[in-house]
Backbone bond lengths (Angstrom), bond angles and torsions (degrees), N, CA, C in turn:
res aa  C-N    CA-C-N  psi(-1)  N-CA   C-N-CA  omega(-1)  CA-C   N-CA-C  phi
1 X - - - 1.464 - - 1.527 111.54 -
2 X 1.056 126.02 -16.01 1.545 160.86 -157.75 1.763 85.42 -76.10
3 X 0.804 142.43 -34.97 1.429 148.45 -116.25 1.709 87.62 -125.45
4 X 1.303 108.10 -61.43 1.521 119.26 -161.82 1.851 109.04 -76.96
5 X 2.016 95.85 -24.04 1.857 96.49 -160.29 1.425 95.84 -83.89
6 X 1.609 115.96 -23.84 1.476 117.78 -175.47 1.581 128.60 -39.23
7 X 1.066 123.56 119.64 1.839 125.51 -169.68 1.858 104.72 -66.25
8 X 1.081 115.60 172.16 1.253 114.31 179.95 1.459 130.85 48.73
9 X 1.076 123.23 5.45 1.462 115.99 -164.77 1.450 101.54 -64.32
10 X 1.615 113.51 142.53 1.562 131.41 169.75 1.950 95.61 -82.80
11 X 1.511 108.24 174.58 1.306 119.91 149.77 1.441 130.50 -50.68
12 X 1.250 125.00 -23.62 1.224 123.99 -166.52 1.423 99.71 -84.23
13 X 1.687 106.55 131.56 1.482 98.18 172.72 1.532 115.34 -97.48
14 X 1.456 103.31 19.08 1.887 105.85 173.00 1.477 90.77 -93.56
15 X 1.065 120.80 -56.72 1.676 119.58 174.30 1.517 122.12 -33.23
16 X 1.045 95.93 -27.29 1.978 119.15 -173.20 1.248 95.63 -79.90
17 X 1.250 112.36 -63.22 1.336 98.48 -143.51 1.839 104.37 -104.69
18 X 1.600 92.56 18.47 2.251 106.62 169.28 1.540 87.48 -89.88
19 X 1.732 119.64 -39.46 1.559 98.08 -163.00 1.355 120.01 -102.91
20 X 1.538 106.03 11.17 1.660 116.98 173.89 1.897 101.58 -103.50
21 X 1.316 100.05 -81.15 1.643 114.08 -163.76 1.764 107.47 -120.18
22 X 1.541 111.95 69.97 1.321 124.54 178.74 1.378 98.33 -32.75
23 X 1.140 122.08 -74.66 1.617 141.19 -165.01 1.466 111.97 -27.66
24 X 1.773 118.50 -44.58 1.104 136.84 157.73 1.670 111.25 -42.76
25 X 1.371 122.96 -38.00 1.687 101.92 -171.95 1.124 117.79 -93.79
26 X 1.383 101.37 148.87 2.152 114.71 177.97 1.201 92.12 -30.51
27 X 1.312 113.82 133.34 1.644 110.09 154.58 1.757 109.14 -99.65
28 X 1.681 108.79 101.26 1.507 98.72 173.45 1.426 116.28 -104.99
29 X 1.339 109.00 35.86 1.107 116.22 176.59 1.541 94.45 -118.63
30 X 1.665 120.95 133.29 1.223 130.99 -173.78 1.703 99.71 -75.58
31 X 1.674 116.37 169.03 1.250 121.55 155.43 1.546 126.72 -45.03
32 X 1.392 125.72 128.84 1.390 106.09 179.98 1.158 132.81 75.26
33 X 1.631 119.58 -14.44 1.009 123.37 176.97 1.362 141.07 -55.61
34 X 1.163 108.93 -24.52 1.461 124.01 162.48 1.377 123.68 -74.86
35 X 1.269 114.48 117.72 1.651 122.25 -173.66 1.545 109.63 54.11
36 X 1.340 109.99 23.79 1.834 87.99 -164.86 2.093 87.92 -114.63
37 X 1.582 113.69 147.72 1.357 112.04 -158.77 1.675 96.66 -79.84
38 X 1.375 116.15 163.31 1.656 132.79 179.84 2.105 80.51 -69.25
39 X 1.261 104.54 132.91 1.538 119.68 145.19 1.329 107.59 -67.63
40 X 1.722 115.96 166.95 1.507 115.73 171.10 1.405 107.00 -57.42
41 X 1.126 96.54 173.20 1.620 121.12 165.95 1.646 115.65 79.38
42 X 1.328 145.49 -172.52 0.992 133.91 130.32 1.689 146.18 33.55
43 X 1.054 161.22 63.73 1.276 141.33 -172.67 1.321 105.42 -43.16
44 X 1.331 114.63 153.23 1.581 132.22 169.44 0.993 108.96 -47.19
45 X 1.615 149.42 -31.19 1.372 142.53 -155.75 1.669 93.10 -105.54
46 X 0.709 119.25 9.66 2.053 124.38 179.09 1.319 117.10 -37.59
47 X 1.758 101.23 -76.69 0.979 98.93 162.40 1.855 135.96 -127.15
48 X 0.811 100.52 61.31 1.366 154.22 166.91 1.847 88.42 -53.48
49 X 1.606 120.57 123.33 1.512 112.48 171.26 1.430 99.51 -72.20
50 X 0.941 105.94 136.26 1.546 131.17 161.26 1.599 128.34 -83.26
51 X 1.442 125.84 123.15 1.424 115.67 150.00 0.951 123.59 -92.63
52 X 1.773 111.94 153.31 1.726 103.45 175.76 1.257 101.64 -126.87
53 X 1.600 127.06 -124.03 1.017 132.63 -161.08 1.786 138.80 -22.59
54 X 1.391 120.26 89.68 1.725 119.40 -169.64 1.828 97.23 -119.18
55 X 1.164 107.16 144.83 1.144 119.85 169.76 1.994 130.69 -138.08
56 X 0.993 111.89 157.47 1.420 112.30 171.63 1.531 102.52 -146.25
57 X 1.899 101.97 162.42 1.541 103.77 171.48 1.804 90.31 -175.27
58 X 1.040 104.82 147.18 1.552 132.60 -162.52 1.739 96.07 -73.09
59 X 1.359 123.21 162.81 1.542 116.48 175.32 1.917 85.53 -171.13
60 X 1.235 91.03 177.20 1.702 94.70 -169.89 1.453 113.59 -59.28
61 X 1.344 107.72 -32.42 1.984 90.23 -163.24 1.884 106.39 -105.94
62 X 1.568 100.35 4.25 1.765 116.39 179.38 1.211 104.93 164.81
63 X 1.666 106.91 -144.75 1.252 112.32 -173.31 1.626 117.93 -109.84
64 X 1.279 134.73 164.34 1.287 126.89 147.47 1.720 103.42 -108.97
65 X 1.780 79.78 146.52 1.872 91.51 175.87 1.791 99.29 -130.03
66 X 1.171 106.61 144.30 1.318 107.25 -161.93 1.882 101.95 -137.10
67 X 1.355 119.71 155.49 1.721 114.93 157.19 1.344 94.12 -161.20
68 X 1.957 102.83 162.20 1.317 91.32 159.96 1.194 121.48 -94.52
69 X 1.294 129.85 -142.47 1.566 139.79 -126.96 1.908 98.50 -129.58
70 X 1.366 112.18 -36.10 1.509 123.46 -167.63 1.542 112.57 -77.66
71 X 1.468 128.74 155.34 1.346 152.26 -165.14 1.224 91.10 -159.82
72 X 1.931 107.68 114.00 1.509 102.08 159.80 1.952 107.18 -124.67
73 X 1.525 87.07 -173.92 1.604 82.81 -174.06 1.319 87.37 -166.83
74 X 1.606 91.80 117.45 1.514 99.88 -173.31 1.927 109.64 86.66
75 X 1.251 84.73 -127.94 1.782 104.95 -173.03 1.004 97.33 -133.34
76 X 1.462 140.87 9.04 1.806 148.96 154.88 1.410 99.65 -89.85
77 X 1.210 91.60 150.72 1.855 119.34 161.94 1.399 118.56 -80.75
78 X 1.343 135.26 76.19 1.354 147.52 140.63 1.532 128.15 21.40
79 X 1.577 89.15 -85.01 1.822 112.60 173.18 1.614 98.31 -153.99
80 X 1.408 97.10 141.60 1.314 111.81 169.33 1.215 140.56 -114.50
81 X 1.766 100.20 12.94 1.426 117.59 170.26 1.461 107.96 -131.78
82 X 1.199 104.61 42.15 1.779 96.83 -166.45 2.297 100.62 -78.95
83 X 1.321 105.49 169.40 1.189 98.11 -163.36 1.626 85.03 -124.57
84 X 1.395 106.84 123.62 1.892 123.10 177.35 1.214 127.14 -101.04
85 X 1.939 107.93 -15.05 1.437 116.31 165.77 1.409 122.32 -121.87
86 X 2.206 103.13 140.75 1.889 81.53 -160.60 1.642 67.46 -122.95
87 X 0.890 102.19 -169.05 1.528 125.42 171.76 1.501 101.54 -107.87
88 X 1.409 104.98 146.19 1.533 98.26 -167.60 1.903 106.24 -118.36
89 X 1.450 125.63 -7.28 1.222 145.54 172.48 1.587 99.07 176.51
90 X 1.425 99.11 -177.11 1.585 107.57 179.30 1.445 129.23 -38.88
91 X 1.459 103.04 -49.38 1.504 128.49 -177.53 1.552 113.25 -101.03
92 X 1.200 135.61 28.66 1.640 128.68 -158.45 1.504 88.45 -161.84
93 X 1.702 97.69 157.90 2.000 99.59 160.52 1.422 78.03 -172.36
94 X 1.236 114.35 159.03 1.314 152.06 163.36 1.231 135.85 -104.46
95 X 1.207 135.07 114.11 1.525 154.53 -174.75 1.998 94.20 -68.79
96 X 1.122 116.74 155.43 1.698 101.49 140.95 1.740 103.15 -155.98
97 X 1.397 110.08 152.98 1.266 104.21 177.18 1.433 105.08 -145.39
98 X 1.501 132.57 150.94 0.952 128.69 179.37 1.245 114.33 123.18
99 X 1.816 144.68 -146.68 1.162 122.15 -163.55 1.601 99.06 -81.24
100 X 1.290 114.59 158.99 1.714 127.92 -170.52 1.196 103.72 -51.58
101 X 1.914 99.96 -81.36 1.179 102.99 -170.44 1.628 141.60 -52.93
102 X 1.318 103.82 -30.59 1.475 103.18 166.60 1.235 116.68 -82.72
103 X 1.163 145.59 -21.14 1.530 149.12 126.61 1.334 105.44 8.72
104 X 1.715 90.26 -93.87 1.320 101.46 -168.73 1.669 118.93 -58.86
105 X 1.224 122.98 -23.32 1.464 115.59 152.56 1.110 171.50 -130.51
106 X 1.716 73.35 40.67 1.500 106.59 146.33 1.681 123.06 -82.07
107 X 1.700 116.63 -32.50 1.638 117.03 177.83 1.859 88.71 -69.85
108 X 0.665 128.25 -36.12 1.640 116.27 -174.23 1.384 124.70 -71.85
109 X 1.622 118.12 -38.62 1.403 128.75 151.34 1.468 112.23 -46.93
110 X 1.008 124.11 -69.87 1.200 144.42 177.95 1.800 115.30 -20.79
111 X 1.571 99.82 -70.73 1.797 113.14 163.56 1.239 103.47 -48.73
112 X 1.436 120.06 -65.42 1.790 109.00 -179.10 1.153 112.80 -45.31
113 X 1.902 134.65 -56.72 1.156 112.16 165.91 1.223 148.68 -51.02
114 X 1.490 130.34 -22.21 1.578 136.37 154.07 1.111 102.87 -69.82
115 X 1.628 162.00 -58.91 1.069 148.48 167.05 1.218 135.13 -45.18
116 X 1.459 124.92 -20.27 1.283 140.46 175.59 1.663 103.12 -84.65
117 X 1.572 125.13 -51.25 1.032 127.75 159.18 1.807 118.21 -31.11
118 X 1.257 95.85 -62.39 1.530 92.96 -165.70 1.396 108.81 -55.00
119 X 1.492 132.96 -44.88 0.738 151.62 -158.60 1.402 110.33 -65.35
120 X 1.512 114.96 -59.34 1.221 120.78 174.71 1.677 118.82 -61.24
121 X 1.082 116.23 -65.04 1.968 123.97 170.92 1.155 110.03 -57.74
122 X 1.793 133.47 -24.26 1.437 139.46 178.89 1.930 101.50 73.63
123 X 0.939 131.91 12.77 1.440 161.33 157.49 1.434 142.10 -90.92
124 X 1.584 124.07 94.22 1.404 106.34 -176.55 1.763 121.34 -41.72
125 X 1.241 107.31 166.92 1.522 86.59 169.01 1.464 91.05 -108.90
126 X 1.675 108.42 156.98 1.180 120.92 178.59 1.569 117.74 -52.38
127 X 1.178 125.04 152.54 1.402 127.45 159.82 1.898 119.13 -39.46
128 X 1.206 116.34 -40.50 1.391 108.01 -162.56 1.379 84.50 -104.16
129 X 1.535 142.82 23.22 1.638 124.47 165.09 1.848 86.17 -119.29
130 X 1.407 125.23 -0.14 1.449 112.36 170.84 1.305 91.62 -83.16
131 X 1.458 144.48 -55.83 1.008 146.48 -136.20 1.725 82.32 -73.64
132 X 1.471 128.50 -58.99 1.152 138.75 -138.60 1.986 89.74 -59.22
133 X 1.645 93.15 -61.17 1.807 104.79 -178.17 1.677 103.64 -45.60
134 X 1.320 127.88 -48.81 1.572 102.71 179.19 1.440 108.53 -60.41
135 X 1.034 123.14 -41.21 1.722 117.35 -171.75 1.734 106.11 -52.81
136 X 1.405 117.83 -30.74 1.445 118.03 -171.13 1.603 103.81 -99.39
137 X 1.280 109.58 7.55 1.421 94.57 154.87 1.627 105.35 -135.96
138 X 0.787 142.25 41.85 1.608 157.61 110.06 1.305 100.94 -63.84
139 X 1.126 148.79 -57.06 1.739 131.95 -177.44 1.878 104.26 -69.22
140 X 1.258 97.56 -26.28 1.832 94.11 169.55 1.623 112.18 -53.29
141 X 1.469 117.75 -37.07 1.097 120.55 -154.82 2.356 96.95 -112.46
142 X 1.222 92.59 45.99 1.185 71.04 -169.89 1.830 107.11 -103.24
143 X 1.953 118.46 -23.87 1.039 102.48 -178.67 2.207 105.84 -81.60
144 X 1.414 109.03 15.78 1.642 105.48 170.20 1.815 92.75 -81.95
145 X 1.194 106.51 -51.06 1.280 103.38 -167.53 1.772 115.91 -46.42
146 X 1.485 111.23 -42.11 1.213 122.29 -160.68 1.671 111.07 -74.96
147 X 1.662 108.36 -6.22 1.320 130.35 145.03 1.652 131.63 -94.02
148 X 1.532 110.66 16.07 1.346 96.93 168.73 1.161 98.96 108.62
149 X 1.523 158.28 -9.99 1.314 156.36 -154.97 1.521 96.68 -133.12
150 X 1.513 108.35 50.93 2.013 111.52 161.98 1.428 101.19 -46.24
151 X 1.487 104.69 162.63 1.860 134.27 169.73 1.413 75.30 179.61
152 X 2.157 89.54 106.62 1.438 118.38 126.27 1.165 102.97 -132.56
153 X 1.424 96.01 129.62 1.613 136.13 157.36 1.423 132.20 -73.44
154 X 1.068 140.91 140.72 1.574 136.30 176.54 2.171 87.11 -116.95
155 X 1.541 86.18 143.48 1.902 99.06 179.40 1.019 84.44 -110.71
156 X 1.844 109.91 150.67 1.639 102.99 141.90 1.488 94.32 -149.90
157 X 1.338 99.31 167.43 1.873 101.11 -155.36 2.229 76.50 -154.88
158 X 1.850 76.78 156.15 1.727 105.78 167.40 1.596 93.42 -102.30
159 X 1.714 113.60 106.94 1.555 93.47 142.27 1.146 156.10 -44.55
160 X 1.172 148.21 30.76 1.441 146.96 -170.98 1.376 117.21 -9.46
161 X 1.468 98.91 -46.77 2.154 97.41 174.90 1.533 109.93 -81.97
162 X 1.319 118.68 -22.69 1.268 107.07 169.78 1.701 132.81 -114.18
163 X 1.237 78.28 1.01 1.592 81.10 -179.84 1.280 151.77 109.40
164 X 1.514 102.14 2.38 1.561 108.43 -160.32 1.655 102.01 -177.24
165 X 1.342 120.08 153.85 1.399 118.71 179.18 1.994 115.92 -74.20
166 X 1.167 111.06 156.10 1.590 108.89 -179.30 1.389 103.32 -149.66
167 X 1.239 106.51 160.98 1.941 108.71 -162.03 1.730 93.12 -147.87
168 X 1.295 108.31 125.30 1.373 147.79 -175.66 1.577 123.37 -100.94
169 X 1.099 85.82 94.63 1.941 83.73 171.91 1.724 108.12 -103.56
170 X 1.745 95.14 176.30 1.886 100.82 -158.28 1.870 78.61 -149.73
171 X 1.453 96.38 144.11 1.424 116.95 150.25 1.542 111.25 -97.95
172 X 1.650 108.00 -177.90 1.503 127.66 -166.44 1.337 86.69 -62.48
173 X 1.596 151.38 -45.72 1.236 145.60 -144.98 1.638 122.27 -85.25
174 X 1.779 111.13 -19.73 0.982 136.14 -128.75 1.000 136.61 30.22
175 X 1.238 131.40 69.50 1.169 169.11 158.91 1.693 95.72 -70.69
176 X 1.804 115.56 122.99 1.203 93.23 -169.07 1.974 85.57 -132.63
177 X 1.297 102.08 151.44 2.071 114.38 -163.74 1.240 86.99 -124.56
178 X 1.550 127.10 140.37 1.339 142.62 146.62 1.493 108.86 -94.59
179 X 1.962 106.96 122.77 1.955 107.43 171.25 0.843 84.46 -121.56
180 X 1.643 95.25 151.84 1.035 144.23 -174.77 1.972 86.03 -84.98
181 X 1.522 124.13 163.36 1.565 138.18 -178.48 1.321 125.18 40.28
182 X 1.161 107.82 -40.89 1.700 116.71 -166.11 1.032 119.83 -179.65
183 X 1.263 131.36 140.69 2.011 147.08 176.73 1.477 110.28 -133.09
184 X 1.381 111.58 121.78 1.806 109.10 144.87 1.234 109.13 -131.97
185 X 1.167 93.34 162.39 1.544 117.88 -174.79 1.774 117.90 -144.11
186 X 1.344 121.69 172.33 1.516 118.57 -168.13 1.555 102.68 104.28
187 X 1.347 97.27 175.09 1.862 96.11 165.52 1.119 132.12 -81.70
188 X 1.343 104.76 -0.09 1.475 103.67 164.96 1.971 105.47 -112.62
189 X 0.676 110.52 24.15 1.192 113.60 173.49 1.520 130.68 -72.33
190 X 1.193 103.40 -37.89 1.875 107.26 149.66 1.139 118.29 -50.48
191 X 1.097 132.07 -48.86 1.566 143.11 -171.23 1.841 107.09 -61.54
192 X 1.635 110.31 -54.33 1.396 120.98 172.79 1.330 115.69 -70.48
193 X 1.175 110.79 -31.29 1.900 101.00 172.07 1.087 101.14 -75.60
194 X 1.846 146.19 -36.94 1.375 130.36 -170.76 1.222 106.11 -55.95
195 X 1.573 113.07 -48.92 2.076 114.13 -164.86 1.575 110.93 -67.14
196 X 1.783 103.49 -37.99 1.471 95.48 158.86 1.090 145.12 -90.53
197 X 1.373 107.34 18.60 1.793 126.88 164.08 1.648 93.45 -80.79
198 X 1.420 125.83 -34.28 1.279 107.57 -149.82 1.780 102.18 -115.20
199 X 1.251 111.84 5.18 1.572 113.26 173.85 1.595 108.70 -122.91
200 X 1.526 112.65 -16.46 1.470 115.30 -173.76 1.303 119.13 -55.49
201 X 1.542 122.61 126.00 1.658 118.41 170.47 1.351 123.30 -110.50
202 X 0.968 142.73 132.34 1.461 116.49 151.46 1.647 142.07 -41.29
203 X 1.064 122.08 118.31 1.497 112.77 -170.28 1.329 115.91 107.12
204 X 1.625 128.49 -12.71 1.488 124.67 -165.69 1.578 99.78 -55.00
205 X 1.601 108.03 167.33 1.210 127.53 -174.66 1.431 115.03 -91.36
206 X 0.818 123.98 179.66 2.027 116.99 158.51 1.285 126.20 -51.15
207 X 1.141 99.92 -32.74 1.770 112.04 -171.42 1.803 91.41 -77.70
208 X 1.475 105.17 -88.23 1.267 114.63 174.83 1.604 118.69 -11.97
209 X 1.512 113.48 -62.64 2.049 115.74 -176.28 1.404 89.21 -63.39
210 X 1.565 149.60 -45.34 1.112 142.84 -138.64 1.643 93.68 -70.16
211 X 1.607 106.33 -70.62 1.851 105.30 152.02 0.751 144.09 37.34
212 X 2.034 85.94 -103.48 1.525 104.09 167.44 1.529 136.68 -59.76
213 X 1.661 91.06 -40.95 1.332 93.28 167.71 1.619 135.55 -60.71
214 X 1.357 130.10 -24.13 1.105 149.87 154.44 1.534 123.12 -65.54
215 X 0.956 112.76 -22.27 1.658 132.31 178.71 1.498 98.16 -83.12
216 X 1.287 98.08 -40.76 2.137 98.63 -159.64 1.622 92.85 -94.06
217 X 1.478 126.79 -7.15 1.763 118.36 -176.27 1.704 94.98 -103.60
218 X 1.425 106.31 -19.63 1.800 99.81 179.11 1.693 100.37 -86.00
219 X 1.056 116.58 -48.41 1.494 106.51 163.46 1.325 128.27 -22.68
220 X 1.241 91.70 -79.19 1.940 118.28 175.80 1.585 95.54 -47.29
221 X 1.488 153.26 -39.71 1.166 146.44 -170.34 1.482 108.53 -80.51
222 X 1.019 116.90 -40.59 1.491 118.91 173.99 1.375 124.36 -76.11
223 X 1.450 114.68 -11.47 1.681 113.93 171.12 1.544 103.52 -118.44
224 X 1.012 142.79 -9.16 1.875 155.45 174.77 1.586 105.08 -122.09
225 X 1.665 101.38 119.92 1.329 114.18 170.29 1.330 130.82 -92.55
226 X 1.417 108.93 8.13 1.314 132.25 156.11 1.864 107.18 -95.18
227 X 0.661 109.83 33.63 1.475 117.81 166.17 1.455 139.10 -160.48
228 X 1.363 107.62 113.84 1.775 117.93 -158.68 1.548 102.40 -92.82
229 X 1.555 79.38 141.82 1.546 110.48 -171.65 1.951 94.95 -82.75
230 X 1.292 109.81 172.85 1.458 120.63 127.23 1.439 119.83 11.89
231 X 1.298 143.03 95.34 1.182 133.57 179.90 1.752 100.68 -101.75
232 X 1.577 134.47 70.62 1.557 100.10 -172.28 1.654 117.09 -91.86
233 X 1.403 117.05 21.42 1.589 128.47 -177.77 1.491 78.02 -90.72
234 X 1.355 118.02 -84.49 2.081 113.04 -160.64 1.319 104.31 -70.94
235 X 1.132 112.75 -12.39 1.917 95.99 174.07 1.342 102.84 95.56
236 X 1.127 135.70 3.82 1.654 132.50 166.44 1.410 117.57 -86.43
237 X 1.606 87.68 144.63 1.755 90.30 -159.09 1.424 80.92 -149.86
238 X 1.567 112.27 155.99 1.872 120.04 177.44 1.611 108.34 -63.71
239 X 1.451 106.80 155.75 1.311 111.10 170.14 1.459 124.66 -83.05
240 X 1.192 146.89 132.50 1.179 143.95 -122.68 1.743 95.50 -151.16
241 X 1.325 123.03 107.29 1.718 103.50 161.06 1.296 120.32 -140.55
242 X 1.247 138.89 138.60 1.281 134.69 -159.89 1.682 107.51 -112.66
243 X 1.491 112.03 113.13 1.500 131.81 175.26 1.676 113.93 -73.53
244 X 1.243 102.24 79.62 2.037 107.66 165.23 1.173 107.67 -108.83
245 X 1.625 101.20 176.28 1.167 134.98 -166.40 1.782 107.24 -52.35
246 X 2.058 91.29 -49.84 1.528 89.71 179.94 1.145 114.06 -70.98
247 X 1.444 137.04 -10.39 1.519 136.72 -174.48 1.680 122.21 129.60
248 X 1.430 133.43 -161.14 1.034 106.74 -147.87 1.511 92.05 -115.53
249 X 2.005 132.25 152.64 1.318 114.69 -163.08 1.656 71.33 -133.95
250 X 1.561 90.98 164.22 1.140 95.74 149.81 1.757 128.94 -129.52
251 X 1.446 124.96 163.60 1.001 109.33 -138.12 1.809 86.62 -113.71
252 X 0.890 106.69 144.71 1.967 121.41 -154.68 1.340 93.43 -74.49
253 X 1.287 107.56 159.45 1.534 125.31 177.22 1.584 108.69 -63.88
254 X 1.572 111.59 -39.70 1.031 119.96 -144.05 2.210 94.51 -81.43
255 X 1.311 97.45 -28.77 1.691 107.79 -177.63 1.164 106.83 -69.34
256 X 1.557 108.15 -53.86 1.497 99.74 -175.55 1.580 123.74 -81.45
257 X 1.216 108.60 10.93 1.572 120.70 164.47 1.394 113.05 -77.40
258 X 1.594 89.29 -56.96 1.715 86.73 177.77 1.904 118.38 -74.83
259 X 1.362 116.89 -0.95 1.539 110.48 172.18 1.681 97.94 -93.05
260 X 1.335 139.30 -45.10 1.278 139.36 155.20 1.623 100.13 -27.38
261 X 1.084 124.69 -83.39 1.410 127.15 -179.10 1.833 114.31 -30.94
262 X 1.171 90.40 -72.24 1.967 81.66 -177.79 1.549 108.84 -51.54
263 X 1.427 130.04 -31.72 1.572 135.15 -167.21 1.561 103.14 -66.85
264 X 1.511 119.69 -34.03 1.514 137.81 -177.62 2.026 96.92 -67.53
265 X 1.479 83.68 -71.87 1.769 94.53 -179.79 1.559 115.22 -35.67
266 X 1.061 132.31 -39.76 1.315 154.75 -91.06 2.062 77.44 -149.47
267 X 1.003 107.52 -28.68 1.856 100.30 -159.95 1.468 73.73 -118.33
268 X 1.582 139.42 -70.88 1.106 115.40 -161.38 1.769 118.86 -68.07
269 X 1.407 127.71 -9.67 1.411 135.31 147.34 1.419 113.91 -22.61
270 X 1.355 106.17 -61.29 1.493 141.15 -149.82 1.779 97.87 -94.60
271 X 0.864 147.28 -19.34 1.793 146.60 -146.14 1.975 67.84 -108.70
């Protein structure tokens, strides 16, 4: 009840819940981390599971946001079903790549914060003050990072006031960039921006972004060993979700098996 009698409360429910029940928030800030020097060896975030490969790219009716499936740690395989895209409200979703655990809770903070918002002002918040709130909690997390525990995220949101989907990338600082067509990121993320530098159009259809996006995560798997291809023995396949106007879908195992599939056909055609 502590929560509700409190005077002053802002929108932010990280703000809420630092000046009610600290104990309650993610701590993505490691022990010591502040001003305190690296010991030998290793930083703490070493070996730490890792995500890699997330992507987005614009198509006629919004965006697609895409990742694969793998978490490594070390030169082992981690998890092989880990999940890198959440939806972040109706109109928004989030990519995350980098160490797991703060990943994952940060995309979970994150939903509470757009939902807590709405709730309180009775008002979505705009697209460019969601974008703004991930950037201020990426700088929350910046002395974990400076031990090894990165979270970069890619945003992508349906404008409603303006009209059209847009995709947001962030450095370690939160520092937050709006591109224009397409973003990847992860360690294989060089690899997926080259194929979608070199197949990307303006205007593609559903079918077409679905594609690319699958084209640019099989890429990225074949040159980064932190990044999984196609699984069709266990049945793992990337997560796939498409940001429109009407809201956010997601795109079935069973589709993006079969667009994985022709991209395979399609290369061994071609070999």
């Amino acid at each position: 009840m502590r929560l509700f009698l409190e005077p002053g409360l802002g929108s932010s429910f990280s703000e809420l819940l630092g000046r009610c029940e600290p104990g309650l928030l993610p701590r993505f800030a490691v022990e010591g981390a502040e001003g305190a020097a690296h010991p030998a060896g290793p930083p703490p975030g070493a070996d730490a599971p890792h995500g890699t490969t997330i992507l987005a790219l614009q198509y006629r009716d919004g965006v697609v946001i895409a990742g694969d499936r793998q978490a490594t740690e070390g030169y082992q395989v981690a998890h092989r079903r880990i999940e890198k895209v959440y939806k972040a409200d109706d109109h928004s979703a989030i990519a995350i790549a980098g160490a797991a655990g703060p990943c994952l809770e940060m995309a979970k903070l994150y939903q509470t914060e757009l939902a807590h918002y709405e709730k309180l002002e009775g008002v979505v918040l705009s697209l460019e003050g969601k974008a703004n709130k991930l950037a201020q909690m990426i700088r929350m997390n910046l002395p974990a990072a400076l031990q090894g525990l990165v979270v970069i995220p890619i945003f992508v949101g349906y404008d409603l006031r303006g009209d059209g989907g847009k995709i947001f990338k962030y450095d370690v600082t939160g520092g937050r960039y709006e591109e224009i067509d397409f973003y990847a990121t992860g360690s294989g993320g060089k690899d997926a921006r080259a194929t979608l530098k070199r197949i990307f159009r303006p205007g593609f259809d559903e079918a077409e972004a679905l594609r690319a996006a699958a084209e640019a995560l099989v890429d990225a798997a074949e040159e980064d060993v932190g990044t999984a291809g196609p699984d069709f023995v266990r049945g793992i396949f990337p997560t796939v979700k498409l940001v429109r106007r009407d809201g956010i879908a997601d795109v079935p195992d069973a589709r993006v098996r079969e667009v994985c599939q022709q991209v395979v056909e399609a290369r061994r055609r071609a070999a």
